[in-house]
N, C-alpha and C positions, 0 to 999 in steps of 0.2 A: 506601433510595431515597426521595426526596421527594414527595410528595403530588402523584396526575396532574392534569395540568394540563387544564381542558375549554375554555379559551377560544384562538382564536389566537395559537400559538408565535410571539414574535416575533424575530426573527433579525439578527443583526449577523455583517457578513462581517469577517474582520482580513487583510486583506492583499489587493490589490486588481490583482494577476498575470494571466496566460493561465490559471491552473488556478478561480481566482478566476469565471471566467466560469460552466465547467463548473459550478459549487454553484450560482450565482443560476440559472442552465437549469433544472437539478432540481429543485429546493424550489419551483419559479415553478410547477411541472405539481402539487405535493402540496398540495391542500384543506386548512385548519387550522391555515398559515404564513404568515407576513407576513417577507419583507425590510425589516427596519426603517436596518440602517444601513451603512456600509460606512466601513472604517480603514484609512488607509495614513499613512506617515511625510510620506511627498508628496501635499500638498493639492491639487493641480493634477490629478493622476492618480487620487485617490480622486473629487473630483468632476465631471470625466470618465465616469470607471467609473460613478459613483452618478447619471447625468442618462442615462445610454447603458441603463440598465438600470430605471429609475425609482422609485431606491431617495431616501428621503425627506432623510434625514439624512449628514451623512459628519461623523468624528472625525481627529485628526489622531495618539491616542496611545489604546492599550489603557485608559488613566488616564483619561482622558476619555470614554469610551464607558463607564465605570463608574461614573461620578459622574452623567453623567445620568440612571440608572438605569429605559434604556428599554427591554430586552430580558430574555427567556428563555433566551435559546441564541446560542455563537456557533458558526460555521462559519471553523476559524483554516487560513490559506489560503497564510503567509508560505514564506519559505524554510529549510529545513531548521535551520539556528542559533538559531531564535528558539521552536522549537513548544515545548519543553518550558518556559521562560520565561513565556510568553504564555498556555498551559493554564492551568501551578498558579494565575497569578494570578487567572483565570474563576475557577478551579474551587475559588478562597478567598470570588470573589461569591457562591458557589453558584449559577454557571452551568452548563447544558450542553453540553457539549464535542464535536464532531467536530474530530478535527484530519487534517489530513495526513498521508502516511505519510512516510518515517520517522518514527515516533514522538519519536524524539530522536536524538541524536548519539550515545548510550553505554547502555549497563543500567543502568547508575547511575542517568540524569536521566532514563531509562525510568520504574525504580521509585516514583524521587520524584512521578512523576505518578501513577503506582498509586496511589499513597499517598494522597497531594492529593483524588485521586478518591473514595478509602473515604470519607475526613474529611466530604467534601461531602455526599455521597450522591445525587450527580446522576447523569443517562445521559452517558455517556461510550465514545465510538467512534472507531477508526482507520479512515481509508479504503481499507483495502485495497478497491479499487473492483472488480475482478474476482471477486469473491463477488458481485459485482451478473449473474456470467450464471448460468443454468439450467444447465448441462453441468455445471459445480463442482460446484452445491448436490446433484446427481442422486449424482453420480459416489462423490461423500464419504459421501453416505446408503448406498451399495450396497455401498460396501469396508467403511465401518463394518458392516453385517450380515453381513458374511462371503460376498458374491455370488462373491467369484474365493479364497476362501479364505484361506491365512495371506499378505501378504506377504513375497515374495523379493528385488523388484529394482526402482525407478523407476528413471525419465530425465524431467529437465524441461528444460526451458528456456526464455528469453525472449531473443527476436532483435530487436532494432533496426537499420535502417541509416542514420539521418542522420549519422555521419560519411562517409557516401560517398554519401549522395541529394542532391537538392537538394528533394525534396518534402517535406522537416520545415522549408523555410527554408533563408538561408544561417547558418549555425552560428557563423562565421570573424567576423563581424557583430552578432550579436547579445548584449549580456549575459544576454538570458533564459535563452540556453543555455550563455554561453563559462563563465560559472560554476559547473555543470552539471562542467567538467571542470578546475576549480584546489580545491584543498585547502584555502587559502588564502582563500577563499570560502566558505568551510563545509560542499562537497562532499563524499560518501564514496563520488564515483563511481559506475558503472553497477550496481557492486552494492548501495550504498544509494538508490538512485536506484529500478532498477526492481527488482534482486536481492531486495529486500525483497520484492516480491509474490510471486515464483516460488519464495522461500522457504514464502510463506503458502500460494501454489498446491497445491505438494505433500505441504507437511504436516497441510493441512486434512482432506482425504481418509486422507495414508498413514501420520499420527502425529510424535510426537516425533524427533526427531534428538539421539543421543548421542555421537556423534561430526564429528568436519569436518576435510577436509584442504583447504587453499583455496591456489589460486591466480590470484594477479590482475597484471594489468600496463597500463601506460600507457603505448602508443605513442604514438612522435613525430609532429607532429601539424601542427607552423611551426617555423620556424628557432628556435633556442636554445628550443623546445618550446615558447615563451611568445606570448601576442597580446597590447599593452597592457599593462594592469596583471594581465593573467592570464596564470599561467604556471600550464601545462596538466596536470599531474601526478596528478589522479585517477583510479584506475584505469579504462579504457575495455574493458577485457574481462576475466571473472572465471571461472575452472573449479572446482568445489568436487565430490569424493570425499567421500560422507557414510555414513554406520552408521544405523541407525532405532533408537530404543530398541525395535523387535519385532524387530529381529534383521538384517532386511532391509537391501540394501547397493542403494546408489543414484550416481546424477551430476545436479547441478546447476549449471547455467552460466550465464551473459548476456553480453551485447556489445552492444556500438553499432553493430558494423564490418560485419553481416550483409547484405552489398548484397544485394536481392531480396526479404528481410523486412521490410515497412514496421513491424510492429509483433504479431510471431507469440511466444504461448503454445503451448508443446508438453508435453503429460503423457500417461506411459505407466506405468501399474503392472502389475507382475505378479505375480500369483499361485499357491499351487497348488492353485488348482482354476480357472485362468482370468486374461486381461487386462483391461484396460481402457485406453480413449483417448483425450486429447481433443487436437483441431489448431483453435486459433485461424484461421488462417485459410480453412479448411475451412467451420468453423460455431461457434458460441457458445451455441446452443439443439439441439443435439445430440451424441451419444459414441458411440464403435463399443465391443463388446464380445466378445471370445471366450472362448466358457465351455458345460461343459455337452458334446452329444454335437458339436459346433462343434471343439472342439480338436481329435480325431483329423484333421479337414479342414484346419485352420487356418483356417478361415470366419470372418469378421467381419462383426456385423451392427449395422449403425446405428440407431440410436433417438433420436425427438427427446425434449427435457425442456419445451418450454411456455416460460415465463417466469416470474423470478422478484422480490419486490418489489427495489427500487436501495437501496443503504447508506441516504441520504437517507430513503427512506421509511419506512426499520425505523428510523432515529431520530430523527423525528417519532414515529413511533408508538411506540417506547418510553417519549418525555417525556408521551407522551395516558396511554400506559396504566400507570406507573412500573414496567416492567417491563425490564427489563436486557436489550438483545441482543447480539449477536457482528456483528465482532469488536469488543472493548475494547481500555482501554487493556493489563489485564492480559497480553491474546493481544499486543499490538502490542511490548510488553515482554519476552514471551518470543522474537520474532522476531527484536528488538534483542539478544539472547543470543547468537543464533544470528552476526548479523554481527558482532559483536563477537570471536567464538570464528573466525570466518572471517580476519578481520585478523590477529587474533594467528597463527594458523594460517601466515599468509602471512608474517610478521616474522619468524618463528623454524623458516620451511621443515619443522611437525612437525605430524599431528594432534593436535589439539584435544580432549579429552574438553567435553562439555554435559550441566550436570547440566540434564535435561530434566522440565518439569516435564508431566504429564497434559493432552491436553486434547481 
């Protein structure tokens, strides 16, 4: 890891989107960061973004933000096809990396960032952005001691409804999301879209996964499936049958089609000696739990967790302190396993074995 840095982190955003917004909000509330600059391919929209936000500088190519050689760290913000691209290249300036989640398109160009990452010796972070609530961080610390015993059984899931709300936007309308659903575009669909987190979700807390049996599909959606130049083929709802390397037999799923769910996280673990549970839309700073003289009643009893620092804060503060934190690219990499093992899963109608690694 490279020597902590005590003067103000200065920050370059690469991609200048709706998720784009989200990073400059958060680093703008952390003491110790400066937004220095902001990059998009379209000049007109980077400085837009960069006067809407009152960032100094805007670049028009990753190339150009490195030759002027005015930052610490970027925050890479593009769309899925470019993160693994646009990393290694930071992470050869010996920059600091947060990127987006998917980490990348395959394990392969997962790895190569691993890699890119050791070589540098920078902080390096995926956004799985829901390790930013308190319920997770609690929930994970209390399975990892052994609070409900060995695991036996999860259920997760993540519910979206903007293919049937109108409160995400019209979808039918927009590229920010109609690419969201063409392959062709560099989509991997709702399960690399959001399926990534609700993988990280429940295996943060309930361990590895050694196995996957996946299935995903893509309803039809407009006539000949297609709007435009986008024809709509990534999967929109995804069921995945999983094995834990402890033994433990689970289901994880996601959709978009969930009308009633603006944007619902659901985890249940069970144990033998107890459960646990968290409902996003319930609370985000609280979990129920039954355990204890609770089970003969089936009593469940809520507890809050406080708050926890946001991704952002823990990397900043790992470039102040050179101390490495979670998640990385490494975790973000083994995730990208996991979907990977999902696909093929769903290509050849057969579980999956995952050599899973600890974590």
């Amino acid at each position: 890891m490279r020597k902590p840095k005590l003067t103000p982190i200065r920050i370059g955003i690469i991609g200048t989107g709706g998720m784009a917004i989200a990073h400059v909000r958060n680093f703008k509330k952390i003491r110790g960061c400066k937004i220095i600059a902001a990059v998009d391919v379209d000049q007109v929209k980077a400085k837009k973004f960069a006067e809407s936000h009152s960032i100094p500088q805007t670049f028009d190519s990753v190339e150009s933000l490195l030759a002027a050689n005015c930052i610490d760290a970027v925050s890479i913000v593009t769309p899925d096809p470019f993160h693994a691209l646009l990393s290694i290249q930071c992470l050869k300036a010996k920059l600091h990396v947060l990127c987006e989640k998917p980490l990348a398109l395959s394990h392969h160009d997962a790895m190569r960032m691993v890699e890119a990452a050791k070589r540098a010796g920078t902080v390096n972070m995926v956004n799985f952005s829901y390790r930013d609530w308190s319920c997770i961080q609690k929930v994970a610390t209390l399975v990892h001691a052994g609070k409900i015993g060995d695991i036996r059984h999860v259920e997760a899931s993540y519910h979206q409804s903007w293919l049937v709300s109108d409160e995400w936007g019209e979808w039918r309308t927009s590229p920010n999301w109609l690419w969201r659903l063409s392959t062709s575009h560099g989509s991997k669909g709702t399960l690399g879209d959001v399926g990534v987190h609700i993988f990280d979700f429940a295996t943060f807390p309930a361990g590895p996964i050694r196995k996957v049996y996946a299935q995903l599909k893509a309803f039809p959606k407009a006539p000949r499936n297609r709007i435009g130049e986008y024809k709509l083929d990534a999967n929109d709802s995804a069921v995945i049958n999983v094995e834990f390397a402890n033994g433990a037999l689970g289901s994880i799923q996601t959709t978009r089609w969930m009308g009633g769910h603006l944007n619902r996280l659901f985890l249940k673990i069970a144990g033998s000696e107890g459960s646990i549970e968290i409902d996003s839309e319930k609370s985000i700073d609280t979990y129920r739990i039954c355990t204890g003289k609770n089970l003969s009643t089936n009593t469940w009893k809520t507890v809050s967790t406080g708050s926890t620092p946001s991704i952002y804060q823990r990397f900043i503060k790992s470039i102040k302190s050179g101390i490495q934190d979670q998640p990385d690219f490494a975790r973000g990499a083994e995730i990208q396993k996991l979907l990977d093992a999902s696909y093929a899963s769903n290509a050849q109608s057969k579980p999956i074995l995952v050599r899973a690694q600890k974590w």
